[in-house]
N, C-alpha and C positions, 0 to 999 in steps of 0.2 A: 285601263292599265296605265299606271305611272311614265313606264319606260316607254310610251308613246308620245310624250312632251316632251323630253329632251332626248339627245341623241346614245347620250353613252348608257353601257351598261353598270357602271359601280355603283354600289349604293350607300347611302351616307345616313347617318341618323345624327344630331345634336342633344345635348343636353346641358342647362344652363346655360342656353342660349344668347339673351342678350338680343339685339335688334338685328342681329343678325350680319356683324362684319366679320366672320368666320366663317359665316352661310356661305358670303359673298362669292369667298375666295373660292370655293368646292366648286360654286352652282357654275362660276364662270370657268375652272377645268372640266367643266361635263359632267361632274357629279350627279346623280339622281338622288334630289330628296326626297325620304320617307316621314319622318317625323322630327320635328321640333318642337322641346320642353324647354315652358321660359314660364317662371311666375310673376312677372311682369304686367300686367294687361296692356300699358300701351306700347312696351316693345312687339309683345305677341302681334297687337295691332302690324305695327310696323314691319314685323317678317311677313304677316301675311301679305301686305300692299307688297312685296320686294319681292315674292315670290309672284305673283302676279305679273311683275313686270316683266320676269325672265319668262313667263308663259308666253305672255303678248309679244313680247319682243320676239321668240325663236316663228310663232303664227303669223308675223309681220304687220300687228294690229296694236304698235303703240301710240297710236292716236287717240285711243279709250282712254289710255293710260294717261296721257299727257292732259285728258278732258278731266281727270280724276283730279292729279296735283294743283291744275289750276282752276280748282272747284265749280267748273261747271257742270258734271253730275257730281251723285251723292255716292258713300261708298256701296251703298244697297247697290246700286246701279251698276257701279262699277264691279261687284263681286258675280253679276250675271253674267258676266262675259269669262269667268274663270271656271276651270270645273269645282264640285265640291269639295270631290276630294282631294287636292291642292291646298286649298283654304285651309280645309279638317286635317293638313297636317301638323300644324302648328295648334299644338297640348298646354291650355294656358295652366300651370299647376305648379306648385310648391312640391319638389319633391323629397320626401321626409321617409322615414322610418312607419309610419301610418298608414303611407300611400303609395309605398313603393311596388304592392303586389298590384292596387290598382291599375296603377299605372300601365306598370307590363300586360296586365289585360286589355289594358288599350289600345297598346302598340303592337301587339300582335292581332288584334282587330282589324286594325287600319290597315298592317302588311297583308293578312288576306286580302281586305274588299281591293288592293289596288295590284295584285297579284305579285308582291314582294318574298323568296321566301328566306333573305339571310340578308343582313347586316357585313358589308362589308367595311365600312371604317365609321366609329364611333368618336364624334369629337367634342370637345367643350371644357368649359373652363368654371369649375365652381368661384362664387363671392369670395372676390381677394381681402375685402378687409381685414381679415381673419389674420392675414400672415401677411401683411403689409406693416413697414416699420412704422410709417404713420399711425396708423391705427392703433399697433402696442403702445408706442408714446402715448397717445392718447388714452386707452385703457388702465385702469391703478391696477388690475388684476393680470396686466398684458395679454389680452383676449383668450384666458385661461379659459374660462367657462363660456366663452362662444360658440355657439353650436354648428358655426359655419367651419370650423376648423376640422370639423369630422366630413363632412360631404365628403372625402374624398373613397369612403369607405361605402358609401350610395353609388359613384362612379361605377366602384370594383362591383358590387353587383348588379349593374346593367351587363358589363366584360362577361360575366359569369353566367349570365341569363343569355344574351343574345350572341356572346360570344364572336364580335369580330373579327375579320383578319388583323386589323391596327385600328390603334386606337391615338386619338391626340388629345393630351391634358396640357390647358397654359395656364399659367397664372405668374405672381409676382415673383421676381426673386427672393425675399423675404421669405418663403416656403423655404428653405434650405436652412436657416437658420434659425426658425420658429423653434419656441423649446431647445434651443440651445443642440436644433438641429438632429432631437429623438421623433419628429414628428414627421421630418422626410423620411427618416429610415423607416417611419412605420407607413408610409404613402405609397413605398416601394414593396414593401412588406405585402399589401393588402395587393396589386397588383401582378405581383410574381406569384401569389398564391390561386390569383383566379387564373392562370394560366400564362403570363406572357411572359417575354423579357421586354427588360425598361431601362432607357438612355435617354440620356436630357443633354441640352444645353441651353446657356442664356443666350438668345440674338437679339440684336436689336433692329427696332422696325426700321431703321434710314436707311440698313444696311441690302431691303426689300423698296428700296423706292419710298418710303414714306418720309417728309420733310419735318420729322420729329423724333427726339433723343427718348425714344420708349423700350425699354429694354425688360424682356421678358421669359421668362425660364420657358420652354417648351419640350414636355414628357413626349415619348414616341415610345410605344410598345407594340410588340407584334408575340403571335402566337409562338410557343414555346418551340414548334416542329416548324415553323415557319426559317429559311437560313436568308435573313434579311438583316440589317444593322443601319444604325442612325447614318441617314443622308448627310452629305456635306452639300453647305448653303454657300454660295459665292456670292461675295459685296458686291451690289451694284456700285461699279466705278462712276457709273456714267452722271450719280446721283451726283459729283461732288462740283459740279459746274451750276449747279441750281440754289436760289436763296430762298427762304421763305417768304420776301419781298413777291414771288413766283407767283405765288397761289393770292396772293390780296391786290393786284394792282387793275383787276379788269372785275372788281363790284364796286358798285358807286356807294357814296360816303353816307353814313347812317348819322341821324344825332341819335342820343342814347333812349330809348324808349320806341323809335322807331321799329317799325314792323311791317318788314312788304314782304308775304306772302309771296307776291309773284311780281318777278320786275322785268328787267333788261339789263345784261352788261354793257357796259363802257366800252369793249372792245372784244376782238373777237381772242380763240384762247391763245397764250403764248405757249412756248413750244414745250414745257414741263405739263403744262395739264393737259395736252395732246399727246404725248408720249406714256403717260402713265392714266389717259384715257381717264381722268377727271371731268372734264369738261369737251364736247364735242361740238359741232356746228348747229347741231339740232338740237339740243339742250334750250332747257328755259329757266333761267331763275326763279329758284323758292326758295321759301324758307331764311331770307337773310333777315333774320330779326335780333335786333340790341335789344338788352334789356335796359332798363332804368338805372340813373343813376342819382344820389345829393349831391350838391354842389359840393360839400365836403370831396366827396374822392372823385370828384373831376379835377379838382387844385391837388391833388394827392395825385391822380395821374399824368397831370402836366410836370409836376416835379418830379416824377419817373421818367417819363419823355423825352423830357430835356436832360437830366444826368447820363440819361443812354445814348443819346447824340451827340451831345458833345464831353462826354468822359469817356463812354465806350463801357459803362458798368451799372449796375444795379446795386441801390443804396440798401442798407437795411433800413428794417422801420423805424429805427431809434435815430436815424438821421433826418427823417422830417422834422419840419420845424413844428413847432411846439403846437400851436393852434390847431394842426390838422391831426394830433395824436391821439386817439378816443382809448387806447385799450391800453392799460395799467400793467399786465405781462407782456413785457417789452424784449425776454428773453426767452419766448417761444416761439417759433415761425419768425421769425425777423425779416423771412424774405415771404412775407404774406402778400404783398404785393410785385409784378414783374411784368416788363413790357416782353411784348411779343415780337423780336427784332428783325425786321425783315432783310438786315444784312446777313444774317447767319445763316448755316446750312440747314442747320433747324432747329427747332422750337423746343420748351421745357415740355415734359410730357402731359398730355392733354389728361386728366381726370374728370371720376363722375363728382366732384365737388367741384365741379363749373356750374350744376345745378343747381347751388347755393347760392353761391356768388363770380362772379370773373374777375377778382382783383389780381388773379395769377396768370392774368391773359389780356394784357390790357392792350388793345389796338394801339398798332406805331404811331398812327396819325395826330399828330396834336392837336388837330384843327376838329377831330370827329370826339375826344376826351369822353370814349366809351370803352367796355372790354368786347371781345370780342363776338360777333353772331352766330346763331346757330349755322349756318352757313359756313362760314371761314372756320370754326370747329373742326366741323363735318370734314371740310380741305382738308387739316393738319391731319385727320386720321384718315385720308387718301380715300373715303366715302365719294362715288363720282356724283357730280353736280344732279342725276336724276336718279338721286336716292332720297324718296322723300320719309321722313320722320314722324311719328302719329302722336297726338296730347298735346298737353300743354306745353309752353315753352321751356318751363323747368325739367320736366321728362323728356324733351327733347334732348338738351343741353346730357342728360345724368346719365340717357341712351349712350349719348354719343362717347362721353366719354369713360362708360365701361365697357367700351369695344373693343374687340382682335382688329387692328387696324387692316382692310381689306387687301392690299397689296400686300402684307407680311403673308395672309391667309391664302391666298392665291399662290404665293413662292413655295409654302409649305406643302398646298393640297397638290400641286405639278410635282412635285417630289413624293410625296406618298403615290401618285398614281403608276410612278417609273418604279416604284417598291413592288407595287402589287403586278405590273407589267400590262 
């Protein structure tokens, strides 16, 4: 039985999963998961290992766990110590129009063998490209014929099949204005028709503890017979005494290419990543790895570095000097590059086109003239320091930043749980 690993009785399902910083926030209110669908492989990877931890962690066996991240067993090894169906909840799949009936035969498979028999809060967040302004700029068609722009009508028929108490949809703000803003009315359309009422707002994650300007629409619906209405979210005040400086000053300095799996901090945590339970005493460094850089945009980041220290501002691209200029559209992205300021309260918001490149994250330090690691990422989107990531480094970085930043996820799932009582 499921509801024999953790202590509460709600039950959660996701979809469009992601590596799971929306998991995060449920699993640490007491959430009970049932199923997660991510067509990802190596995020699935990485829900599975994070689901693990909360096993071993509540049995008092994270020693396995810690032998895991710092690969002294294998994960074969490590998956023996988890039950199966734990593992087996995390559904690696594409879900589409094709495999939508499978799918539900899956998922009601899996809520038998683990003695599940209802769905109480269904969460997730379909592919923002879709309805992200970036994205339309970049499309000639304005992701007209993107097929990502319909998931929301897949959502409505999981509502319809398993029929939650509430339900949570996040995505960009961009969704409100896509199609000139006929594409929200029909998001609400498909939603109010499978049963619920539906209420949004945009919040932003700093305003939940997280040291980054990420601001996000978040749908709440609940059952039509249900007399429940959108929670009010309170600003952490306490956020506004903390820099981003916070979370980078206790990892030691990377050259760019560098890669330590497992290291040791400089120091022990200061008082923002103990408070918002980032980094703990038992913790161990992983995963701080720089990617590579050409000596081109390390003189391109110094000339960043320096404008942001002693001007206080971020130059456009057409203000480098000539030699270090390589791209001919000068009046696209102008702010393609961007230091990561650790005087500030926090950071530009973290994207999955870090996976690309990090020119829009480029580490304060001029002495280190890399962008940022997977590590320090990981920090800006309040991921705690023994959250480990599975793939390669680029799928690391692309996890990370298509994530529900964990502390917003958490403020939200403690308020749906006072919904449902």
């Amino acid at each position: 039985m499921i509801d024999t690993m953790f202590p509460k009785e709600i039950t959660y399902m996701e979809i469009f999963a992601g590596a799971g910083g929306l998991a995060e926030g449920f699993l640490k209110e007491g959430y009970v998961p049932v199923v997660h669908i991510e067509m990802d492989r190596y995020a699935s990877l990485t829900l599975q290992t994070r689901l693990a931890f909360h096993y071993l962690k509540q049995k008092g066996s994270l020693d396995i766990y810690r032998n895991y991240i710092t690969r002294k067993i294998t994960r074969e090894e490590f998956y023996r110590n988890v039950p199966e169906n734990l593992i087996n909840s995390v559904i690696t799949s594409e879900i589409s129009e094709d495999n939508i009936e499978a799918i539900f035969m899956e998922i009601e498979k899996r809520m038998y063998n683990v003695g599940v028999s209802r769905i109480n809060v269904l969460a997730g967040g379909p592919p923002c490209q879709a309805y992200s302004l970036v994205g339309r700029a970049r499309d000639p068609y304005r992701m007209k014929y993107d097929k990502r722009n319909y998931l929301y009508r897949l959502y409505a028929r999981f509502l319809m099949k398993f029929k939650p108490d509430i339900f949570v949809f996040e995505n960009v703000p961009g969704l409100l204005s896509a199609g000139k803003g006929k594409l929200w009315e029909d998001v609400k359309k498909y939603f109010r028709d499978a049963g619920y009422s539906v209420d949004y707002r945009i919040l932003n994650a700093h305003d939940f503890g997280v040291l980054q300007n990420r601001k996000r629409i978040i749908v709440i619906g609940w059952q039509k017979d249900l007399d429940y209405e959108y929670p009010d979210f309170e600003k952490d005040r306490k956020m506004l005494k903390f820099k981003v400086g916070d979370i980078l000053d206790d990892l030691p300095p990377l050259r760019p290419g560098e890669k330590l799996y497992v290291g040791e901090y400089l120091k022990k945590p200061g008082e923002y990543l103990r408070k918002y339970e980032i980094r703990g005493d038992e913790d161990i460094l992983t995963l701080h790895i720089a990617r590579g850089h050409n000596e081109r945009d390390r003189e391109i980041y110094r000339f960043y570095i320096e404008k942001w220290f002693k001007e206080k501002r971020r130059p456009e691209y057409d203000e480098l000097p000539e030699e270090l200029k390589t791209h001919r559209n000068r009046d696209v992205f102008r702010d393609r590059f961007k230091v990561v300021a650790p005087n500030l309260p926090y950071s530009q918001t973290i994207m999955a086109h870090l996976g690309k490149d990090g020119h829009y994250f480029i580490h304060p330090d001029i002495n280190q003239l890399r962008s940022i690691s997977v590590r320090e990422a990981a920090r800006l989107q309040s991921f705690p320091d023994n959250y480990y990531f599975e793939g390669p480094v680029t799928a690391k970085f692309r996890q990370i930043g298509n994530a529900v930043p964990p502390l917003m996820a958490k403020g939200i799932a403690k308020k749906i749980k006072v919904m449902i009582g």
